[in-house]
N, C-alpha and C positions, 0 to 999 in steps of 0.2 A: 508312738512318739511322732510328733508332726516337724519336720525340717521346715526354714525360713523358708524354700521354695514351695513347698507343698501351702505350706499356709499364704501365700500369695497367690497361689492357684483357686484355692479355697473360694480365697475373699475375689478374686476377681470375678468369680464366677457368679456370686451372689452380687456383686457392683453391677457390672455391666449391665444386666435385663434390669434390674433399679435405673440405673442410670437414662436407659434407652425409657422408661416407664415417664419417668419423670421430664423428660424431655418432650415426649409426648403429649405427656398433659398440659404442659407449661404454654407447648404451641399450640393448640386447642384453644385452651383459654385464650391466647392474643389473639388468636383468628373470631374468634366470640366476642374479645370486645373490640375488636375493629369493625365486626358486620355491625353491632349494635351501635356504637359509636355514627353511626353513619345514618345522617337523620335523610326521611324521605324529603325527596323535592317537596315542597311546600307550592302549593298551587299559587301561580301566576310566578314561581321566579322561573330561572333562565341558565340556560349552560353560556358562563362567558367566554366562549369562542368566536373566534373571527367568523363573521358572515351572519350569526345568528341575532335576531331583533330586541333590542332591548323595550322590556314591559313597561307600561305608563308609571311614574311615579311620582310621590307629590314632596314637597322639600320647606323650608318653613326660613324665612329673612331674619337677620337679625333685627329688621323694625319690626317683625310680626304678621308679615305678608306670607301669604303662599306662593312658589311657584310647581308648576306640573311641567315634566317635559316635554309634553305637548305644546306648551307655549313658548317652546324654543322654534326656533325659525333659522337657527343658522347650517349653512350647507354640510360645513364639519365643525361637530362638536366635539371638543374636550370636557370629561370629568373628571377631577381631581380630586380625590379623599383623601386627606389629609389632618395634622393635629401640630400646635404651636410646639410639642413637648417631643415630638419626633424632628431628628438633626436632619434627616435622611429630607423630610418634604422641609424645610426651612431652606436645606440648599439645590435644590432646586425650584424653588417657590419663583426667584428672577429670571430664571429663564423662559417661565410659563407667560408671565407679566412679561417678558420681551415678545416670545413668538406670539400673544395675542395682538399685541400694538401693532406688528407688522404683519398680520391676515387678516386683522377685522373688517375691515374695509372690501374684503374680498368673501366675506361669506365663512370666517371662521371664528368662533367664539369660547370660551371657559366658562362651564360653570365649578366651583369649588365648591367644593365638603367637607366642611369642616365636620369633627368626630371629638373633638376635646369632653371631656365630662361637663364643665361648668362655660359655655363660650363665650359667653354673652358678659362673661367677667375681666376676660383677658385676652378676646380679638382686638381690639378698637389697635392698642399701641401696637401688636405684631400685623395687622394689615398696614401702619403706617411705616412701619420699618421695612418691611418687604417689598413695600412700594405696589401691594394691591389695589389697581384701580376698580377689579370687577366687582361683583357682588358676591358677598361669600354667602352658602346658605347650611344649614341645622342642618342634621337627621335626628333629632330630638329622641325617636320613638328607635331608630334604630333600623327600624325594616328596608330604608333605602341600601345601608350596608348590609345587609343581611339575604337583599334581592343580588344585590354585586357580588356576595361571597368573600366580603370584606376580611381576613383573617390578618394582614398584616399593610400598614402603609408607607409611602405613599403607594396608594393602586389609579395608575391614570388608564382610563378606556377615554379610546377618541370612536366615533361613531357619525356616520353619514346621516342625509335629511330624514332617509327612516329610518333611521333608529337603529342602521344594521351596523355591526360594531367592525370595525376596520383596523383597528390595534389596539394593544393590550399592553401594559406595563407594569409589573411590578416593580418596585424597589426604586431609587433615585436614578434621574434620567437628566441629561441635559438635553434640552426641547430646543436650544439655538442648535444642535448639531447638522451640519449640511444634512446630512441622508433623511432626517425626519424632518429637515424642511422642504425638499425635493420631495419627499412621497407626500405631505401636506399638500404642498402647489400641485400636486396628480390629482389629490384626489378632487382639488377646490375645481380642479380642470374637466373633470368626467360631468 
């Protein structure tokens, strides 16, 4: 005859190494599809870390022009990825448009990226409400977000004459804030 305690001895005894089995396999498998999950560098992209050069890339105008970042010329450059349908780059979209108007003149510029699915359908009215004076440009094909490491936006990299990346931003930022117009005016300064 088996007492309630015996029988809870019983069963724990057979639970437990189940349990520990099962746990083990379960982490197993995450650990497998994490390494798998994890696609290799794809040749020509880049670890977006500070100091590190970003690789030539080509971007496409809403009139149908190309441009390459090679044909930028300015001392420090902002890029901004961004979509009319994210609140996060809408509120801060004015401050980007402010801190351009007051460095351009000194060797600072934006390019923006737009990511929207259909752009060419529904920029015209959100550049005029934003008060976008620059050029916003495509990534049509996708590979300029994909060389960035695009996963969420807004994503702003600001970046020197080469190309070497000097800061990094995820998420919404306000671009008038002293501190990042001080290290702006540094870097326009070196």
């Amino acid at each position: 005859m088996t007492t309630p305690g015996s029988t809870w001895r019983n069963l724990t005894k057979v639970l437990a190494p189940a349990a520990a089995i099962l746990v083990l396999v379960v982490g197993g498998l995450y650990l497998v599809k994490i390494s798998l999950g994890r696609a290799p560098q794809a040749p020509g992209s880049f670890e977006l870390n500070i100091g590190n050069t970003v690789p030539e890339f080509t971007l496409s105008s809403l009139a149908g022009g190309e441009l390459k970042l090679s044909d930028l010329k300015a001392k420090v450059l902002l890029v901004n990825f961004w979509a009319t349908w994210c609140e996060a780059c809408l509120i801060e979209m004015p401050s980007i448009v402010s801190l351009r108007a007051r460095y351009l003149a000194k060797g600072f510029d934006v390019i923006s990226i737009n990511v929207d699915e259909n752009p060419e359908s529904i920029l015209g009215s959100s550049l005029k409400r934003l008060g976008i004076d620059f050029p916003v440009y495509l990534d049509k094909d996708g590979k300029t977000s994909e060389l960035f490491g695009v996963h969420g936006i807004p994503l702003t990299v600001v970046m020197d004459q080469q190309r070497r990346i000097l800061f990094v931003e995820t998420g919404e930022r306000d671009w008038n804030g002293e501190e990042i117009r001080e290290q702006i005016e540094r870097w326009l300064a070196e």
